[in-house]
C-alpha positions, -999 to +999 in steps of 0.1 A: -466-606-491-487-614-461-464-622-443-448-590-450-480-571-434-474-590-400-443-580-392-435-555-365-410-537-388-435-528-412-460-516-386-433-492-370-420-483-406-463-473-415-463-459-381-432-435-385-446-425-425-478-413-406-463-398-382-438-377-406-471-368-430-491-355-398-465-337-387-457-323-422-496-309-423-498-299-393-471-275-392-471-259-426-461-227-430-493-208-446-502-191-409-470-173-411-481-160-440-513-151-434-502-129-403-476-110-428-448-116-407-425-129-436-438-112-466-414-113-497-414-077-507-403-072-539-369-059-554-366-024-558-355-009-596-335+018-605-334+034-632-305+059-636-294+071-671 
């Protein structure tokens, strides 16, 4: 198992998973929805009888 820690794979395999879960956080989509640019409106009912 150590010598599973030193290997250069693993350290490019930790790197790239942080990496990819920064980049994940960083770019989320709440300040689109804050600004009310994309705002799921809801559907509109009918009634006819």
């Amino acid at each position: 198992m150590l010598r599973l820690f030193k290997t250069s794979f693993f350290w490019q395999f930790a790197g790239g998973f942080a990496v990819g879960a920064a980049g994940l956080f960083a770019l989320q989509p709440e300040a689109v929805a804050q600004s009310g640019a994309h705002v799921v409106q809801p559907a509109p009912i009918h009634a006819t009888r």
